[in-house]
PyMOL Python script that loads the backbone (N, CA, C, O; Angstrom):
from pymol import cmd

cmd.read_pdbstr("""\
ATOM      1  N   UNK A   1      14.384 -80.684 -29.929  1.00  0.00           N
ATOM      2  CA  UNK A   1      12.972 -80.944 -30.142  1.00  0.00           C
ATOM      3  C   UNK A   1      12.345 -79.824 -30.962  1.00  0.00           C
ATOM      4  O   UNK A   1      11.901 -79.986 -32.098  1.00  0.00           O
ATOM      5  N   UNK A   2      12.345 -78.888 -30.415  1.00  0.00           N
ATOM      6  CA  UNK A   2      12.134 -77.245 -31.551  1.00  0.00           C
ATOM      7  C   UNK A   2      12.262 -77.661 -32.650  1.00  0.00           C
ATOM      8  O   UNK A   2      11.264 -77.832 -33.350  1.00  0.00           O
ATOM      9  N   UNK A   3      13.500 -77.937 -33.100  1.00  0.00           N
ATOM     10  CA  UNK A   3      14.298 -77.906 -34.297  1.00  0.00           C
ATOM     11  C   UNK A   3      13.480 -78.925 -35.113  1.00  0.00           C
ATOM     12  O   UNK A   3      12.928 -78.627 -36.172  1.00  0.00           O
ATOM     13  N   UNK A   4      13.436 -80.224 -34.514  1.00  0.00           N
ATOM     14  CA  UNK A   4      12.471 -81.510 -35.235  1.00  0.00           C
ATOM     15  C   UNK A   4      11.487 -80.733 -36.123  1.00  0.00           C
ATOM     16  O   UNK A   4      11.454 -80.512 -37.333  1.00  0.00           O
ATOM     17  N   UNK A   5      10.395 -80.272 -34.698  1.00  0.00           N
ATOM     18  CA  UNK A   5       9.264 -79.548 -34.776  1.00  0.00           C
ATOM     19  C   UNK A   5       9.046 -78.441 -36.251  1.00  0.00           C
ATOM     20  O   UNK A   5       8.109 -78.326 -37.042  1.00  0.00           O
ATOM     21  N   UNK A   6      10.331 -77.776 -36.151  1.00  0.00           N
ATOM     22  CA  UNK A   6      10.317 -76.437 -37.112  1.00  0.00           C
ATOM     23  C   UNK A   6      10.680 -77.585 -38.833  1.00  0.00           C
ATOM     24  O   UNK A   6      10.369 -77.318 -39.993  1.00  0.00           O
ATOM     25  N   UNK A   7      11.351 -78.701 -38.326  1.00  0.00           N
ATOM     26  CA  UNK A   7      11.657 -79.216 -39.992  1.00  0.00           C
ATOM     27  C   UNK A   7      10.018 -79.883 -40.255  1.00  0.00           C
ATOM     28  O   UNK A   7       9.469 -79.745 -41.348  1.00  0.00           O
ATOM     29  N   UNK A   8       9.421 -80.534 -39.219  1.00  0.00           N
ATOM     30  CA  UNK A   8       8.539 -80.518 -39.713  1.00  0.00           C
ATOM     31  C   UNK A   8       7.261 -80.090 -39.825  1.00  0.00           C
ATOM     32  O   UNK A   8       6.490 -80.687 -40.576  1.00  0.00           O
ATOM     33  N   UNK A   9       6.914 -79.144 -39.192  1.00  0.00           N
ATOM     34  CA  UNK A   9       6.320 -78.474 -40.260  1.00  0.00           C
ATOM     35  C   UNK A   9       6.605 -77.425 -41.642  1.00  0.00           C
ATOM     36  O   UNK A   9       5.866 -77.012 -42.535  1.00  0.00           O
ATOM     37  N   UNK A  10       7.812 -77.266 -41.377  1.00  0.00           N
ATOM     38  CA  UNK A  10       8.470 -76.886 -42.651  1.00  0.00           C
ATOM     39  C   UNK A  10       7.708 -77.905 -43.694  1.00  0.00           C
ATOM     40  O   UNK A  10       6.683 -77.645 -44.323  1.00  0.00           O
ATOM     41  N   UNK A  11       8.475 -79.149 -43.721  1.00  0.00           N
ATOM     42  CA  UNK A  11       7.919 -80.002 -44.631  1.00  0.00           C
ATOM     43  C   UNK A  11       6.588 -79.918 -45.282  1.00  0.00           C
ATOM     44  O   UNK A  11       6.262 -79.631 -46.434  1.00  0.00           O
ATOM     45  N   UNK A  12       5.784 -80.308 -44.032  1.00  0.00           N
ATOM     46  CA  UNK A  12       4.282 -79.998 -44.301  1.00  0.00           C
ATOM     47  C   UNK A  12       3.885 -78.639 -44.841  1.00  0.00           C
ATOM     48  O   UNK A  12       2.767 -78.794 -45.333  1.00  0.00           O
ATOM     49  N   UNK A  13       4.257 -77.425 -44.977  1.00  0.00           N
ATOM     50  CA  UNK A  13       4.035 -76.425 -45.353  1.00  0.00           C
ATOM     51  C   UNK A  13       5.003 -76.615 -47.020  1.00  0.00           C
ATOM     52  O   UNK A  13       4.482 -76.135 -48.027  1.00  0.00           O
ATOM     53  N   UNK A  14       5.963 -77.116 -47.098  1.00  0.00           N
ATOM     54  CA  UNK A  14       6.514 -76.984 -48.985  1.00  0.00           C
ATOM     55  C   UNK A  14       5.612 -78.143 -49.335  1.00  0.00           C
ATOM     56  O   UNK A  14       5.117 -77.969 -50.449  1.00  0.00           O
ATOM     57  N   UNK A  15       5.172 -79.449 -48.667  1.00  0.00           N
ATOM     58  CA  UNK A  15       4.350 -80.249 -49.298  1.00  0.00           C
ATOM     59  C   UNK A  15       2.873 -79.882 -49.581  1.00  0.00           C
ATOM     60  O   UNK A  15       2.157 -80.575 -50.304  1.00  0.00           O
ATOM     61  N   UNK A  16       2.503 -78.866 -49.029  1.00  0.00           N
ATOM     62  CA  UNK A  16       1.186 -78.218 -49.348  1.00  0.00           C
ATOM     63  C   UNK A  16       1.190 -77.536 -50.607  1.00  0.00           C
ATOM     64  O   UNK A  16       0.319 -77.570 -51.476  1.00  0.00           O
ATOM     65  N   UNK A  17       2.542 -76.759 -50.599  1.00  0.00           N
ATOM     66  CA  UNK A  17       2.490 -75.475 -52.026  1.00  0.00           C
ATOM     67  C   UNK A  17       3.038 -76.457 -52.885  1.00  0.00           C
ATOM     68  O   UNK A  17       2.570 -76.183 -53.991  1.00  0.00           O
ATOM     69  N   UNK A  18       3.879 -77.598 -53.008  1.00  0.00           N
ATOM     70  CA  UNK A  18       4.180 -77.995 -54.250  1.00  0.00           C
ATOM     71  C   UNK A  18       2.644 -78.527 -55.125  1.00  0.00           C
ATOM     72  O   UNK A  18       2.312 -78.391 -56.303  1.00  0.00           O
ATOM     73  N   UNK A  19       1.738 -79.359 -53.593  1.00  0.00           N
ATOM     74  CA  UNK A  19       0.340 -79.393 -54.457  1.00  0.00           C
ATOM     75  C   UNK A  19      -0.767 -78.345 -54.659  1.00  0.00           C
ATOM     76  O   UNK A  19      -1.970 -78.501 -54.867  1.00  0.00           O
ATOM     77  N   UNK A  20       0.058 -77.118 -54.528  1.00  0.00           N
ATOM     78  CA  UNK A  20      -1.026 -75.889 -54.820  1.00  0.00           C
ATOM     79  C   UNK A  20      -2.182 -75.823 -53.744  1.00  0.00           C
ATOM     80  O   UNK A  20      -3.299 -75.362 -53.979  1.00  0.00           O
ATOM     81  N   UNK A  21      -1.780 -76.329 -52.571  1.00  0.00           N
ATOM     82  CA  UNK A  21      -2.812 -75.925 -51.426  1.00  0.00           C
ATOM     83  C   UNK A  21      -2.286 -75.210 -50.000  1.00  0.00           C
ATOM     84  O   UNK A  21      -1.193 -75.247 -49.436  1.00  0.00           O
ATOM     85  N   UNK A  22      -3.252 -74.701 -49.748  1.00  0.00           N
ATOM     86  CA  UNK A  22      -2.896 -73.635 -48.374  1.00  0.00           C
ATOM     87  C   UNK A  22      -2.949 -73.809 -47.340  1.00  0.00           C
ATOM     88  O   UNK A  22      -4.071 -74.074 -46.910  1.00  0.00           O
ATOM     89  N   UNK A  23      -1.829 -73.766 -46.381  1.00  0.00           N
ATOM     90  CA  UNK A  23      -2.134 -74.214 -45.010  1.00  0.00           C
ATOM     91  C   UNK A  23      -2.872 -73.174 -44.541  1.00  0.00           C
ATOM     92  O   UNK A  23      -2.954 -72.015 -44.948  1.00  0.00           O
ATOM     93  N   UNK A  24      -3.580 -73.920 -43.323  1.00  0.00           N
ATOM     94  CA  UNK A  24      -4.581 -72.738 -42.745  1.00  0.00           C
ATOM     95  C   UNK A  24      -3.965 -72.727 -41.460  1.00  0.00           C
ATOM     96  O   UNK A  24      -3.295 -73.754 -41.342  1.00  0.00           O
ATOM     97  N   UNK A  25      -3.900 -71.943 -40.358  1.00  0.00           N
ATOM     98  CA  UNK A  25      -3.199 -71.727 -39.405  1.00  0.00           C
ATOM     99  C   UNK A  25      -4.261 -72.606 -38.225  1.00  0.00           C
ATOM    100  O   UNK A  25      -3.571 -72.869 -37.240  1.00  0.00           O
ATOM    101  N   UNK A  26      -5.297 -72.974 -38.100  1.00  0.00           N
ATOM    102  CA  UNK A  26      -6.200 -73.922 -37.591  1.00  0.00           C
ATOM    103  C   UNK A  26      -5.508 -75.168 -37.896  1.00  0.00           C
ATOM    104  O   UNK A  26      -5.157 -75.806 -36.903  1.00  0.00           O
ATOM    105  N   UNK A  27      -5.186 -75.745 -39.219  1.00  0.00           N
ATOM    106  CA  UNK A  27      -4.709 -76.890 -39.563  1.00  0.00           C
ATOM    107  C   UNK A  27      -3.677 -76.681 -39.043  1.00  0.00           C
ATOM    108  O   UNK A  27      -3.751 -77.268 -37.964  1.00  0.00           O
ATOM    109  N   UNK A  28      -2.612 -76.147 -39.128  1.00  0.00           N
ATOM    110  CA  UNK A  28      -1.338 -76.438 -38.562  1.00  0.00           C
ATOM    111  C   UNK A  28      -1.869 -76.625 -36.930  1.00  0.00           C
ATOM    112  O   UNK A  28      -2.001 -77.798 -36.580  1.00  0.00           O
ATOM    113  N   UNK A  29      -2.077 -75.927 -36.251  1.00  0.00           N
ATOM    114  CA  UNK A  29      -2.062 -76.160 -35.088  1.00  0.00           C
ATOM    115  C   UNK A  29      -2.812 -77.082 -34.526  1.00  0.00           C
ATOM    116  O   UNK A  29      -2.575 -77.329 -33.344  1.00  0.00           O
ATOM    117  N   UNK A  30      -3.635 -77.644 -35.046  1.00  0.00           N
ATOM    118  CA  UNK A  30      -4.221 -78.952 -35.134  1.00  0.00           C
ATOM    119  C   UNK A  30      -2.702 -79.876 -34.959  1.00  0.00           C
ATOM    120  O   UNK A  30      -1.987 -80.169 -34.001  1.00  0.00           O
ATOM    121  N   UNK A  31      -2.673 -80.112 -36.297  1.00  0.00           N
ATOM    122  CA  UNK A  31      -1.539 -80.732 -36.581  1.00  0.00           C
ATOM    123  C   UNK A  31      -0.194 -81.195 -35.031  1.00  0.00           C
ATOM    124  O   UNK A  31       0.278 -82.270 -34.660  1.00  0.00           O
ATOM    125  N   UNK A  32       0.003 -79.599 -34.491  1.00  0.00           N
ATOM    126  CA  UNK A  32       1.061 -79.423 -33.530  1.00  0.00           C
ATOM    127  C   UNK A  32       0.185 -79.513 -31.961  1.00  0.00           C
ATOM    128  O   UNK A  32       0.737 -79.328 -30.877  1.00  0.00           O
ATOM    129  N   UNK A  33      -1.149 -79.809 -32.128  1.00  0.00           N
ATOM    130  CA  UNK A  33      -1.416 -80.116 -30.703  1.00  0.00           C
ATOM    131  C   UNK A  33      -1.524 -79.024 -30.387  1.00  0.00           C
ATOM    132  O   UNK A  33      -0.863 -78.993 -29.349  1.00  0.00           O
ATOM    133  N   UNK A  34      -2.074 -77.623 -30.620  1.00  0.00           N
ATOM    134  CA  UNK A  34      -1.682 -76.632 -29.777  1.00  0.00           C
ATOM    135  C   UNK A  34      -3.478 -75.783 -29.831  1.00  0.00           C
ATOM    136  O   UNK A  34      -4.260 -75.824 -30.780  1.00  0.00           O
ATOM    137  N   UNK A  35      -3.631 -75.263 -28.828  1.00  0.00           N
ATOM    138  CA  UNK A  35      -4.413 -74.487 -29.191  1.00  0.00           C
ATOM    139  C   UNK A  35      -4.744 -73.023 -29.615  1.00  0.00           C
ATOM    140  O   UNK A  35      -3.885 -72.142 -29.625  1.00  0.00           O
ATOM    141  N   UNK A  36      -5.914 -72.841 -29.928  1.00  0.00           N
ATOM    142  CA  UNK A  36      -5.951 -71.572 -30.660  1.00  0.00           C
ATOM    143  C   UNK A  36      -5.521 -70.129 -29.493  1.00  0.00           C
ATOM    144  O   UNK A  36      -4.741 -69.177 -29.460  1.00  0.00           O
ATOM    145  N   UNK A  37      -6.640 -70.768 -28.628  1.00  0.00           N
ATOM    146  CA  UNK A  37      -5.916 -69.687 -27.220  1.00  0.00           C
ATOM    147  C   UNK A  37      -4.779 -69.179 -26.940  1.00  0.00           C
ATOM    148  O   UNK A  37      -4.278 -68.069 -26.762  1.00  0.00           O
ATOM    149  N   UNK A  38      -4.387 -70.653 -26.944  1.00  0.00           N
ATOM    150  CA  UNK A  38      -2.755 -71.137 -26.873  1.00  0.00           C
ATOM    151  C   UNK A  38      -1.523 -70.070 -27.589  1.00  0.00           C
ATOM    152  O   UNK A  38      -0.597 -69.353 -27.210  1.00  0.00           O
ATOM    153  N   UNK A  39      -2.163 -70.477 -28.819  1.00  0.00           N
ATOM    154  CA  UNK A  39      -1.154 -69.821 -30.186  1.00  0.00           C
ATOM    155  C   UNK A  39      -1.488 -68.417 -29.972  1.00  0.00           C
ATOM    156  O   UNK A  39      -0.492 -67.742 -30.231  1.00  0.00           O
ATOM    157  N   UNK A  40      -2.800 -67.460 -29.489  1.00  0.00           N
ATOM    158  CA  UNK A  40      -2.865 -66.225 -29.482  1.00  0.00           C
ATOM    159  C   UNK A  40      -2.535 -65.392 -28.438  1.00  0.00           C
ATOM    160  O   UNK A  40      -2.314 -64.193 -28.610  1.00  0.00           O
ATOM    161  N   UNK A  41      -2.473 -66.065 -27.117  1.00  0.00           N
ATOM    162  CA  UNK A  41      -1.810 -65.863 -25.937  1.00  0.00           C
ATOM    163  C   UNK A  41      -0.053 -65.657 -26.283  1.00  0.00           C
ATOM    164  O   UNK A  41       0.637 -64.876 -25.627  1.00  0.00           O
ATOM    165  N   UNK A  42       0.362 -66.297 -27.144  1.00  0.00           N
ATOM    166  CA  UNK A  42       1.749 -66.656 -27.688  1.00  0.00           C
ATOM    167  C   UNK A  42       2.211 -65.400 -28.650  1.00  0.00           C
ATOM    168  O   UNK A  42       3.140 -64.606 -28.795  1.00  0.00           O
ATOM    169  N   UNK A  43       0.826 -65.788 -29.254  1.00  0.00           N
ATOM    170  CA  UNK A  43       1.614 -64.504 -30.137  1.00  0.00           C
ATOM    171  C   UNK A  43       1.679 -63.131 -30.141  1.00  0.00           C
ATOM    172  O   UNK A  43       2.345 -62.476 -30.943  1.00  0.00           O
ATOM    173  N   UNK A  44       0.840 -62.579 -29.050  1.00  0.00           N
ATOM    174  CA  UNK A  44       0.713 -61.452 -28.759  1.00  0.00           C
ATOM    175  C   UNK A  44       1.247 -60.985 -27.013  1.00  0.00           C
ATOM    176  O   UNK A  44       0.873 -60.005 -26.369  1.00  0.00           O
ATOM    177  N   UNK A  45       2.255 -62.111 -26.583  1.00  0.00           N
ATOM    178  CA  UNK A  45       3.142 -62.207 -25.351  1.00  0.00           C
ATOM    179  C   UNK A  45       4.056 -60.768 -25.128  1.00  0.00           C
ATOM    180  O   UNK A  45       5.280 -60.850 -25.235  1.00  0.00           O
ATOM    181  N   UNK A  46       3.652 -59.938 -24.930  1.00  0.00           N
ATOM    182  CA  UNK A  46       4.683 -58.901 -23.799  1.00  0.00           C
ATOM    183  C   UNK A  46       5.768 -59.238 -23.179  1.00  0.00           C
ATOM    184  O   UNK A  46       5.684 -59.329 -21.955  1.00  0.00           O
ATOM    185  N   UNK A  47       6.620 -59.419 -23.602  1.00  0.00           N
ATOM    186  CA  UNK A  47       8.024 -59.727 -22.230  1.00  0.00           C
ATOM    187  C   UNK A  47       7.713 -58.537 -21.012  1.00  0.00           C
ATOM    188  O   UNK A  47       7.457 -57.335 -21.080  1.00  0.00           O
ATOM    189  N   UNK A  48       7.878 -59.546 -19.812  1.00  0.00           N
ATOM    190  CA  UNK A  48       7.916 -58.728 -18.615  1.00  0.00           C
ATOM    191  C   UNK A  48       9.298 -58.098 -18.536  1.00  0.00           C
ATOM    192  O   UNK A  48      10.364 -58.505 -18.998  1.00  0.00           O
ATOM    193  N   UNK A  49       9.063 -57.182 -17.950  1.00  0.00           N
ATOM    194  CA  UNK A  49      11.067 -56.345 -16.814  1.00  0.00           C
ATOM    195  C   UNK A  49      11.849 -57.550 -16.613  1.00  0.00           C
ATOM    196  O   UNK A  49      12.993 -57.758 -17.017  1.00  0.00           O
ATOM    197  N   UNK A  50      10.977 -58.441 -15.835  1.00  0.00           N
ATOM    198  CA  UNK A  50      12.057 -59.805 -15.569  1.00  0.00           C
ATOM    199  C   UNK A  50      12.752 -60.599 -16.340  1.00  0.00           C
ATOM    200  O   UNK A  50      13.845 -61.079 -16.038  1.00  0.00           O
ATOM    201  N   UNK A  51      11.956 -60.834 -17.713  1.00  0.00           N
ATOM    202  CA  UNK A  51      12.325 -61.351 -18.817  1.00  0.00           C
ATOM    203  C   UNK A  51      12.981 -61.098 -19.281  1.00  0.00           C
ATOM    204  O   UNK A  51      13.903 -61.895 -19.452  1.00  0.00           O
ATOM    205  N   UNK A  52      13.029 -60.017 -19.759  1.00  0.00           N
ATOM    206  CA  UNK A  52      13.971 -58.705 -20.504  1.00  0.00           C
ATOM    207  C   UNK A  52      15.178 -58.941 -20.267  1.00  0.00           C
ATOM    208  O   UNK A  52      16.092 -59.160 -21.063  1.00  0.00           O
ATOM    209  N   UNK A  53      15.189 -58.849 -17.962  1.00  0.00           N
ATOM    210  CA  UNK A  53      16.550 -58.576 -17.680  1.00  0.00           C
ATOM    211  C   UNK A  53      17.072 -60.027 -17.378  1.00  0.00           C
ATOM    212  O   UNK A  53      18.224 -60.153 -16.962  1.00  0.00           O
ATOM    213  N   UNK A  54      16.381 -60.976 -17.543  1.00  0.00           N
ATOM    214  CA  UNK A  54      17.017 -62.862 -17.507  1.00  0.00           C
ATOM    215  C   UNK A  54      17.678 -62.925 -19.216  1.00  0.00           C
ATOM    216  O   UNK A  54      18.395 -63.815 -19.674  1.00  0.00           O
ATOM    217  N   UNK A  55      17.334 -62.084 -19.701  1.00  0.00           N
ATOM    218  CA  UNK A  55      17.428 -62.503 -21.132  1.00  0.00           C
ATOM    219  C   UNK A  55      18.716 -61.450 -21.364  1.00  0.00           C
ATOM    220  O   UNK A  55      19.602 -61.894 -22.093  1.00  0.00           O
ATOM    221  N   UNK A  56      18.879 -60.332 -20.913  1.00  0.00           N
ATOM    222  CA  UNK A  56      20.382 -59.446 -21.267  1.00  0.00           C
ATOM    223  C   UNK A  56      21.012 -60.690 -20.218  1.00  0.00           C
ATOM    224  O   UNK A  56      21.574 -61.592 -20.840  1.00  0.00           O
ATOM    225  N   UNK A  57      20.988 -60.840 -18.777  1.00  0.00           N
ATOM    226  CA  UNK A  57      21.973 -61.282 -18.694  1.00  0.00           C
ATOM    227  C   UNK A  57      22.501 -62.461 -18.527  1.00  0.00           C
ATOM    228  O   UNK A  57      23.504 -62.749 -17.874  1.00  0.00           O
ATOM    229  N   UNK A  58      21.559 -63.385 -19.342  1.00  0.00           N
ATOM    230  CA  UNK A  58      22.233 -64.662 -19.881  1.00  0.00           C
ATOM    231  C   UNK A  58      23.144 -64.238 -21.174  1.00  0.00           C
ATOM    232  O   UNK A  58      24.092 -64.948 -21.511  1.00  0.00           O
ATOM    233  N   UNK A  59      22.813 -63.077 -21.855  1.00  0.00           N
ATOM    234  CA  UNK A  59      23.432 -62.873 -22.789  1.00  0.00           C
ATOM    235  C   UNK A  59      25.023 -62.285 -22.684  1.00  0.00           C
ATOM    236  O   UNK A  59      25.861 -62.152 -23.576  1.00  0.00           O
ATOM    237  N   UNK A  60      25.089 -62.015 -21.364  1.00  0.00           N
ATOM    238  CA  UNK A  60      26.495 -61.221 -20.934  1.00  0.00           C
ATOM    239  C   UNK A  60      26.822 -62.449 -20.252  1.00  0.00           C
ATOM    240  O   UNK A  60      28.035 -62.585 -20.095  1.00  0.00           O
ATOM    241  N   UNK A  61      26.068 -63.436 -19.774  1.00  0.00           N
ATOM    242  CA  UNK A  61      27.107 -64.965 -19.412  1.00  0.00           C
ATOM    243  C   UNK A  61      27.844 -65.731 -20.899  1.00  0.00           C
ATOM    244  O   UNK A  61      28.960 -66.227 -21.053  1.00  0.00           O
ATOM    245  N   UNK A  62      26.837 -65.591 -21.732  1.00  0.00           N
ATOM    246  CA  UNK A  62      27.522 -66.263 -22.978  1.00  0.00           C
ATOM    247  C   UNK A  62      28.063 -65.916 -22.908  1.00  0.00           C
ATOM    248  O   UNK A  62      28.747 -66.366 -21.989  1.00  0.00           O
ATOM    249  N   UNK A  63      28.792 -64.464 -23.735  1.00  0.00           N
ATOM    250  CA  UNK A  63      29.352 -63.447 -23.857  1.00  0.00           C
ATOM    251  C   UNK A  63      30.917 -63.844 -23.133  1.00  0.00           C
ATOM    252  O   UNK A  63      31.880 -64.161 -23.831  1.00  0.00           O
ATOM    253  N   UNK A  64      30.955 -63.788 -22.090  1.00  0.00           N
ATOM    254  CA  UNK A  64      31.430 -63.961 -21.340  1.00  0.00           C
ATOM    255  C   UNK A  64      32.505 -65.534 -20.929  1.00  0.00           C
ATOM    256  O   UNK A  64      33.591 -65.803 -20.415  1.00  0.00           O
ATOM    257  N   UNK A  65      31.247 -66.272 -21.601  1.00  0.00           N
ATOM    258  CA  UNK A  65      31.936 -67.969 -21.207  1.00  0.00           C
ATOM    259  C   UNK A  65      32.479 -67.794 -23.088  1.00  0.00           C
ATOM    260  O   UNK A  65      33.663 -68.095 -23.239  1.00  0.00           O
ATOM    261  N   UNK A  66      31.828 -67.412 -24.249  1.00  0.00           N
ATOM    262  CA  UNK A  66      32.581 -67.481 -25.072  1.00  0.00           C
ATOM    263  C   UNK A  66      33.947 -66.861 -25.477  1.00  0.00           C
ATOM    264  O   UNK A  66      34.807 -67.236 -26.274  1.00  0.00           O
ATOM    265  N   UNK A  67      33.837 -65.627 -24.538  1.00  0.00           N
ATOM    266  CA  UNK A  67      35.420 -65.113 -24.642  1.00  0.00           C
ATOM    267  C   UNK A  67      36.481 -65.846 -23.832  1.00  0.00           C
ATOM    268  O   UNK A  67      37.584 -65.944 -24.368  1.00  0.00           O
ATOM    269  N   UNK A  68      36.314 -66.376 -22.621  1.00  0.00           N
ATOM    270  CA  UNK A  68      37.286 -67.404 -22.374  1.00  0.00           C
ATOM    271  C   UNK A  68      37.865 -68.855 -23.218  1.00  0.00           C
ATOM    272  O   UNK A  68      38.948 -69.432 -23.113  1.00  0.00           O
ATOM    273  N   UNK A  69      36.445 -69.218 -24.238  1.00  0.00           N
ATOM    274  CA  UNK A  69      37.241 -70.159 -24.741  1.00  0.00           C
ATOM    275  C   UNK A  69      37.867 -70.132 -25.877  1.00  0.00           C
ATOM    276  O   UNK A  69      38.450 -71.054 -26.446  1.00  0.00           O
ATOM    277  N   UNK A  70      37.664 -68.511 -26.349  1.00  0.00           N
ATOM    278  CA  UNK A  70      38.447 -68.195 -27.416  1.00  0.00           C
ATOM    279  C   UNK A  70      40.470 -68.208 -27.071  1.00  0.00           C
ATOM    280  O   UNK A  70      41.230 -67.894 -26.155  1.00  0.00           O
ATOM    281  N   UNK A  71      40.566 -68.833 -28.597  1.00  0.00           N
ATOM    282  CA  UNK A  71      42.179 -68.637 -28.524  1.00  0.00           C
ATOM    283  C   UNK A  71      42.754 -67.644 -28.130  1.00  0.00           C
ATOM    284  O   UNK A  71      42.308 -66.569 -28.530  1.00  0.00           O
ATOM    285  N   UNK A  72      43.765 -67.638 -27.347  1.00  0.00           N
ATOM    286  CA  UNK A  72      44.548 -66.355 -27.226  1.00  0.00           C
ATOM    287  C   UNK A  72      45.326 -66.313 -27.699  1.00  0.00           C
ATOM    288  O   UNK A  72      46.023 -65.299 -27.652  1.00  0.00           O
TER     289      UNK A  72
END
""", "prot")
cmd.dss("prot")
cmd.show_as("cartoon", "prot")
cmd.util.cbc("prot")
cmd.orient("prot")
């Protein structure tokens, strides 16, 4: 779903500059349903301690499940 999301507004953002116009960051988020709160709460997000440490160690499970399914 992300991924959809990111092609399109991709799209919408090269279909703006090929006609020489500017997205405004109001319009996009219009566009995506989101609000302004929303988007500034977002973008200025702090990871907590907890986050941080859910986020190393999912990264040592990958890590981990990808070295087993490597060839030996």
């Amino acid at each position: 779903m992300t991924e959809a999301i990111y092609l399109e507004v991709s799209e919408k953002t090269e279909a703006a500059k090929k006609a020489g116009r500017r997205v405004s960051v109001s319009g996009m988020l219009k566009f995506l349903g989101v609000s302004r709160s929303g988007y500034l709460a977002w973008l200025h997000h702090v990871p907590s301690d907890t986050e941080k440490r859910r986020k190393a160690v999912k990264a040592k499970i990958q890590d981990v499940y990808d070295d087993s399914k490597a060839p030996s």
